[in-house]
C-alpha positions in Angstrom: 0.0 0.0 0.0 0.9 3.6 -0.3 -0.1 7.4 1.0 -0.9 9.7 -2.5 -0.4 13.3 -1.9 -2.1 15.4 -4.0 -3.8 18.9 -4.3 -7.2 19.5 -5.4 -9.1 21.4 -7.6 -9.5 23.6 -4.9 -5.9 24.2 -4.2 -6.3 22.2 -1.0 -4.0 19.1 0.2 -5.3 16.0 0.4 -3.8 12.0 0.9 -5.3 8.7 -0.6 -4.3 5.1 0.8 -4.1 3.2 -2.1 -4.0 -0.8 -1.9 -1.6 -2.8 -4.3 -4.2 -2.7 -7.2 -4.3 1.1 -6.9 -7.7 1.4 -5.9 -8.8 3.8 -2.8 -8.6 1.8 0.9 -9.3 5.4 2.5 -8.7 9.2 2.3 -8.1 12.2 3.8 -12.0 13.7 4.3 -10.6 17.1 4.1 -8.5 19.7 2.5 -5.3 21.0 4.0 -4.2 24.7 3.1 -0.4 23.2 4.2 1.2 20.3 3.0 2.5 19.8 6.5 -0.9 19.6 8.1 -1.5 16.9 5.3 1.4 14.9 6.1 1.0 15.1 9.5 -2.5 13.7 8.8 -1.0 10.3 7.1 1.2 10.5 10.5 -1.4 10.4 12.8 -3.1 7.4 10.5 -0.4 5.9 10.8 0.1 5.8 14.4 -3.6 4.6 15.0 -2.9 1.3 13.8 -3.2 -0.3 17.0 -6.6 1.4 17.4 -9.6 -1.1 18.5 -12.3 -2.2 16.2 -15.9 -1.6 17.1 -18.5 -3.6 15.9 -22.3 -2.5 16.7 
């Protein structure tokens, strides 16, 4: 898998999770004026991978 960094039509950052086969596993939900503030969004990702799974 790999992070895609991009910027939108908008102007706007934004990050994709692509899965081997290049289709879209998840994405950033938002816009980021700085391309740090993006980045540091794929960081935090990142570090959740330990976080629980909730079923209802």
């Amino acid at each position: 898998m790999e992070y895609h960094v991009y910027k939108d039509n908008a102007g706007e950052w934004r990050w994709r999770l692509l899965a081997s086969n290049k289709k879209i596993v998840a994405d950033s939900g938002e816009g980021y004026t700085a391309k740090a503030d993006c980045l540091a969004g794929i960081k935090s990702v990142k570090g959740s991978s330990g976080a629980d799974v909730v079923e209802d």
